[in-house]
C-alpha positions in Angstrom: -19.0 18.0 -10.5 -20.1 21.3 -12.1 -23.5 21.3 -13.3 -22.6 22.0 -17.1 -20.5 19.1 -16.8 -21.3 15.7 -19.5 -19.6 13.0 -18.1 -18.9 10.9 -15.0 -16.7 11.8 -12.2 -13.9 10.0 -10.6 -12.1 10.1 -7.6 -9.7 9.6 -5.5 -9.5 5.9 -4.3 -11.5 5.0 -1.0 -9.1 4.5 1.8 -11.3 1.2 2.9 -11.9 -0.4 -0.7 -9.0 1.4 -2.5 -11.9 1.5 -5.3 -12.3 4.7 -7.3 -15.4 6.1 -6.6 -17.7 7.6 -9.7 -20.0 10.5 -9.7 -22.2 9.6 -12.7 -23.5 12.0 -15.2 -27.4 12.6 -15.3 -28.3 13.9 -18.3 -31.7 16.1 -18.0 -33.4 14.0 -20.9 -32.2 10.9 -19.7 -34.5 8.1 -20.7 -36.6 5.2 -18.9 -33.6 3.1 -20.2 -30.9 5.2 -20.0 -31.9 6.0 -15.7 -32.2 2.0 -14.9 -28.8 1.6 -16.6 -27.1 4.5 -14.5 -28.9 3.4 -11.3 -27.5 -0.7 -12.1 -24.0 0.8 -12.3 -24.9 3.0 -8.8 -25.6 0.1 -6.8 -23.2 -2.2 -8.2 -20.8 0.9 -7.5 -22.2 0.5 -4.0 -22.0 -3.3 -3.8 -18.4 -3.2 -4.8 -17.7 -0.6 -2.4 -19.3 -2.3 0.5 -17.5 -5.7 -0.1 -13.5 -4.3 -0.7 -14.4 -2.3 2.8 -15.3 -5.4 4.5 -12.5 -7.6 2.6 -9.4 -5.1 3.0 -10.4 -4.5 6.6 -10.5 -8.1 7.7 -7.5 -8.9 5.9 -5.4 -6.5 7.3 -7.0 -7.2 10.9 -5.7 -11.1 10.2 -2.8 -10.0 8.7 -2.0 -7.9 12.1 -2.9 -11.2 14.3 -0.6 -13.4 12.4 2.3 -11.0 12.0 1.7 -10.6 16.2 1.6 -14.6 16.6 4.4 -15.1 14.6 6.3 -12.0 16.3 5.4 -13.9 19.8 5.8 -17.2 19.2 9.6 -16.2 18.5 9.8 -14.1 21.8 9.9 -10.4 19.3 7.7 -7.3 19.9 5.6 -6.0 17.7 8.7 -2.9 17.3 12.2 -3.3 17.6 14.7 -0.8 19.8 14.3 1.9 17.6 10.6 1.9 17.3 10.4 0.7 14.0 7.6 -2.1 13.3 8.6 -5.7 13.2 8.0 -7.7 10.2 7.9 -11.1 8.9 9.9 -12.5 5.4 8.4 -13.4 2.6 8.1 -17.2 3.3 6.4 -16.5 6.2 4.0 -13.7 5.1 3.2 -16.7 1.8 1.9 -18.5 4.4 -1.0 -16.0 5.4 -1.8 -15.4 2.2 -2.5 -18.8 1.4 -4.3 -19.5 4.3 -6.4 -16.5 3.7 -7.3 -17.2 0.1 -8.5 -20.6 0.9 -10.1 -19.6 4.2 -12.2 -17.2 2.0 -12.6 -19.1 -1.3 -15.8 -19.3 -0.9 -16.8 -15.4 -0.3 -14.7 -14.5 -3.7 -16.3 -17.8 -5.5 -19.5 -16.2 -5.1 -18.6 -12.3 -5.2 -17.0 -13.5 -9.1 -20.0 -15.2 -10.2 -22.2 -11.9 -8.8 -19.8 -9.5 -10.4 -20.0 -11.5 -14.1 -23.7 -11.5 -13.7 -23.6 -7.5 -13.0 -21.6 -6.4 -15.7 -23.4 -9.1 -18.1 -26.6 -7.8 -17.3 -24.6 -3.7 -17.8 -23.3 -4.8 -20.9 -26.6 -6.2 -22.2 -28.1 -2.6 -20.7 -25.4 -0.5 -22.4 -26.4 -2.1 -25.6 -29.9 -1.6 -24.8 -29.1 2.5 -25.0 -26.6 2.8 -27.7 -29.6 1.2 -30.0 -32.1 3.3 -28.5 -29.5 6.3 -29.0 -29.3 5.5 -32.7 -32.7 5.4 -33.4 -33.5 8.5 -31.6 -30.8 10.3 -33.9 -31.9 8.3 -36.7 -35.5 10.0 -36.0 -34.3 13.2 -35.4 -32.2 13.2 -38.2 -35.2 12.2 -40.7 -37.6 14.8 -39.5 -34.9 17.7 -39.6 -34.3 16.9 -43.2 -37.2 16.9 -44.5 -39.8 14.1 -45.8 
């Protein structure tokens, strides 16, 4: 982002995570407060990042196997005559996903109960600076208007 610029970036979506990533905005006065809120949302940023890479990449490595196993186990190629990619209905695709979400229950049990904690503890931060925010205005605005 340019250097005058206020806010926080965005872009395009990660090709691993299909997350967003955000530049965030540092402001040059930012505060004691202020810095340990941006740096929470960094890592946690970081945290999310790192476990949709991991997640999306070993679901679609399992969801290659299975397609391939299924593909087999019928005597089919991965592509047909003309090249195209072979693939399986609906009912049979349901049951990968199924057996995926309950083989990693677990992982997402404890990646929810992580990501409520993060943006509790955010939230309670964000709080945090809009009070502190206020009362610095509040100050600012009592000794520019006079006693």
């Amino acid at each position: 982002p340019p250097l005058h610029s206020r806010s926080d970036w965005i872009g395009p979506p990660d090709r691993r995570s299909n997350l967003r990533p955000i530049v965030f905005h540092v402001p040059p006065d930012e505060s004691h407060l202020e810095r340990r809120l941006r740096e929470l949302r960094q890592e946690t940023q970081a945290w999310n990042q790192r476990f949709w890479a991991q997640q999306n990449v070993s679901f679609q490595q399992e969801k290659e196997e299975f397609v391939y196993s299924r593909l087999k186990a019928k005597g089919l190629k991965m592509k047909d005559e003309t090249g195209q990619k072979m693939t399986l209905n609906a009912e049979e695709m349901a049951d990968f996903y199924k057996d995926f979400l309950s083989k990693n229950f677990r992982k997402h049990m404890h990646y929810n109960r992580d990501w409520y904690k993060r943006n509790f503890t955010i939230t309670f931060l964000m709080g945090q600076v809009a009070l502190e925010r206020a009362l610095r205005w509040l100050r600012w605005k009592k000794k520019n208007t006079g006693n």
